[in-house]
N, C-alpha and C positions, 0 to 999 in steps of 0.2 A: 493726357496720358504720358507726354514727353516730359512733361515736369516731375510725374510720379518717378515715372524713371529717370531721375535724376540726368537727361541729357537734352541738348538743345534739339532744334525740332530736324535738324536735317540729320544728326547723330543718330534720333530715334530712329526715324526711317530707314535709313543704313542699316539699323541692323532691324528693321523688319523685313529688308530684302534681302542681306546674305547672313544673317544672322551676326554680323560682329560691327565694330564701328569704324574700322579698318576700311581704307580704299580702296576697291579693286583695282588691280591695275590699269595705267590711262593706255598703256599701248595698246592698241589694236592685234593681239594675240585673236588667233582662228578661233582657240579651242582654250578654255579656263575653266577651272575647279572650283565652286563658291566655297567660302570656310565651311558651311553645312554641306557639302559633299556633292551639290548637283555640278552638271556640266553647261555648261553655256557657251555656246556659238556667235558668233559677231559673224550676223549675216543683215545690216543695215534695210536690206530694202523688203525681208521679210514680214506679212503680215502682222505676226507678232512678236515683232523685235521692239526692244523699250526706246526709250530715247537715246540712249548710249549705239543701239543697232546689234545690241545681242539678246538672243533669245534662248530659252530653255534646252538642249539637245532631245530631250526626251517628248516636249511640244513640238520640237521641229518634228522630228518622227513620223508623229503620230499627223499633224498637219498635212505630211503626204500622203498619207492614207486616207483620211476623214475629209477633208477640206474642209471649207470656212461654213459649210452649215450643222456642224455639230453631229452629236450621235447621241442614242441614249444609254443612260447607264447601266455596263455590261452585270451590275447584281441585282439591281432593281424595276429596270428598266424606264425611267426618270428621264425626261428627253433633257440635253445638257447642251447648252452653247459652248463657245471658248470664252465666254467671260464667267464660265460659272463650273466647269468640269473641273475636276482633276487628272490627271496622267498619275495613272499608277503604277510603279515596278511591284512586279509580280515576286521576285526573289527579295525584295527589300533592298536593293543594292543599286544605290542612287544613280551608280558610274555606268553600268548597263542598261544601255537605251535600244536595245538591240526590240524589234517591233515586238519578236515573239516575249516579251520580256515586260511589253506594255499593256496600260489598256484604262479603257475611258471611264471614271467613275463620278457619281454623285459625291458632293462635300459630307453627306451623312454615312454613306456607304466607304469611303475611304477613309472617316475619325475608327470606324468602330470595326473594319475589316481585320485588325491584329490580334483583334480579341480573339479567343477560340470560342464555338459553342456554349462548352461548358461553363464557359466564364459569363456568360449574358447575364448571370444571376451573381455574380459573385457576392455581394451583400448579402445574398440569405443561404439561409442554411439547409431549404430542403432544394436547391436546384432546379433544373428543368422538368418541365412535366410534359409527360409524353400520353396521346393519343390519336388512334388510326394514323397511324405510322407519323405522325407531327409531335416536333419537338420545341417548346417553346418555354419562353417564361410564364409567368404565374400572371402578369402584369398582359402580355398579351395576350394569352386566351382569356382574360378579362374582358377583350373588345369582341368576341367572338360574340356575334347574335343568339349562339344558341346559350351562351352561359348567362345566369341569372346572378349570381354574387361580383364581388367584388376581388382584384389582385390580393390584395390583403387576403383577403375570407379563406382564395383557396391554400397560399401560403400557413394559413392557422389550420386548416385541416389535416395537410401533409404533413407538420409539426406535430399533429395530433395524433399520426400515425393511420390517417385513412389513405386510400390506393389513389393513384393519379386519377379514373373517372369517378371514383367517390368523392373526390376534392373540386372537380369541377359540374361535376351534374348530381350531386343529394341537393335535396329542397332545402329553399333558404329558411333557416330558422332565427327568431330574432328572440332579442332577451334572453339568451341563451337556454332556450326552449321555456320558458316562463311565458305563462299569460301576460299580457299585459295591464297593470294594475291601471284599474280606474282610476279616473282623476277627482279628487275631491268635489263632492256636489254641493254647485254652488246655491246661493240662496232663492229660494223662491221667487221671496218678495224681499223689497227692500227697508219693509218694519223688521226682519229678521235683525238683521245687521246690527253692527254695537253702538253706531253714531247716525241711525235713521230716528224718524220721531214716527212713531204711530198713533194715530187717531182712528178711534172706533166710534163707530157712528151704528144706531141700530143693529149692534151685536158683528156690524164687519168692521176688520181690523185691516189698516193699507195704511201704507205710507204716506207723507204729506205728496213725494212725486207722483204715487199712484193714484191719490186725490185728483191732483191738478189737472187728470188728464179724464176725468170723469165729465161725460155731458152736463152741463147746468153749471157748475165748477166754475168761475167766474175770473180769480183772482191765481199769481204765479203759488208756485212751489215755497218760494222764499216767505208770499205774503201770508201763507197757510200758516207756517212755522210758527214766524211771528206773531201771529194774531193769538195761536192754541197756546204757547207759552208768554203770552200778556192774556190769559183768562178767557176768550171768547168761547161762545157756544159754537161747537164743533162745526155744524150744518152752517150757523149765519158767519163763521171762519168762510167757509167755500163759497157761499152765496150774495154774498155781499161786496158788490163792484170797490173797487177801491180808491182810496180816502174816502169814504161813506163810514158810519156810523151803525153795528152790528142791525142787518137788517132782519125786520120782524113778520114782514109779509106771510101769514101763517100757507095763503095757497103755494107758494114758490116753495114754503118747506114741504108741503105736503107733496109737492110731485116730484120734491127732490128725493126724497123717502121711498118714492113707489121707485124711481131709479134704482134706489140701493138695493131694495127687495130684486130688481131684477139682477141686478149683480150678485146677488146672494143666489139667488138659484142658478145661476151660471156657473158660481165657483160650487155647488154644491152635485 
């Protein structure tokens, strides 16, 4: 990060703590001004005094009021140590540490506290939506258990010109109220198909895969293929263990037959 910003590493740091690259003064002054406007105190044997022995005025402050076990966040109520609070002037005015002036905030609750209300949305264009008496963004009453759509959805509503509980509570419609088109029906079987091989055998019509997996069926999907496009008879293709020579066993055809009949009145 110190390289991005173009300064050595103790330059950067300097100005993450008083914002400039500038030394603060070495004398042991009571009371000093950081270049970003806080005040700081040189009280060395204070809890949270840095290494130098000065500490924040506005931490001190508050330090005698709270002590060292923290409090929770006066907007959210977020319980906060002192290594994770903020001190916040209430007036915006760094130099006024005066108590009534202070007060203990979460790091989320003091980024977003300048904002006004109105402004939560400022991105979009229909603003906050209000109901039973709450006033929120589009985005949070999104998480709200009773709403069913989405931040988005209600933002597209209100743009649409329906009323804040029309935006949040009409039923969700998808496809923008369109049926949803079915999906193309796939093939039956796989002799359908443009690169299947069908073999009919006593008037049924199946695939070499859907051969292979017929009782009596002896031989793979691959050796079907092969066998029906090198000429063999259909039945001794299936029946005829492999590297063997098309068999003729007339009983094994004949129960192989009554098989298909049963298959035939299954698909029938």
């Amino acid at each position: 990060m110190y390289k991005t910003a173009q300064l050595c590493q103790m330059h950067y740091f300097r100005v993450m703590r008083n914002g400039t690259t500038d030394k603060l003064p070495t004398s042991r002054q009571q009371r000093i001004i950081t270049p970003n406007g806080y005040v700081r105190v040189y009280e060395p044997g204070h809890p949270l005094a840095d290494k130098g022995g000065y500490v924040f005025e506005h931490r001190h402050v508050m330090w005698a009021e709270v002590g060292p076990g923290g409090r929770d966040c006066e907007l959210c109520g977020k319980h906060e140590t002192w290594l994770t609070c903020h001190v916040d002037h209430i007036d915006e005015n760094r130099q006024n540490n005066a108590r009534s002036n202070l007060r203990i905030l979460c790091r989320g609750c003091n980024v977003k506290r300048g904002f006004r209300p109105e402004s939560h949305e400022f991105r979009s264009s229909v603003g906050l939506i209000e109901f039973e008496g709450r006033r929120d963004t589009a985005t949070a009453w999104a998480r709200d258990p009773r709403i069913n759509v989405s931040g988005s959805t209600i933002r597209l509503r209100k743009a649409a010109g329906m009323t804040d509980a029309e935006a949040l509570f009409s039923d969700k419609v998808t496809h923008n109220g369109r049926r949803k088109a079915p999906a193309p029906r796939k093939t039956n079987h796989k002799h359908e198909r443009s690169n299947a091989v069908a073999i009919t055998i006593e008037g049924l019509t199946m695939s070499a895969a859907e051969w292979a997996r017929v009782e009596g069926t002896v031989v793979t999907e691959n050796t079907i293929i092969s066998r029906v496009r090198s000429g063999w008879d259909p039945i001794e293709a299936l029946i005829t263990p492999g590297r063997k020579r098309p068999y003729s066993d007339e009983a094994i055809k004949a129960e192989y037959k009554a098989k298909i009949k049963e298959l035939k009145g299954e698909a029938a």
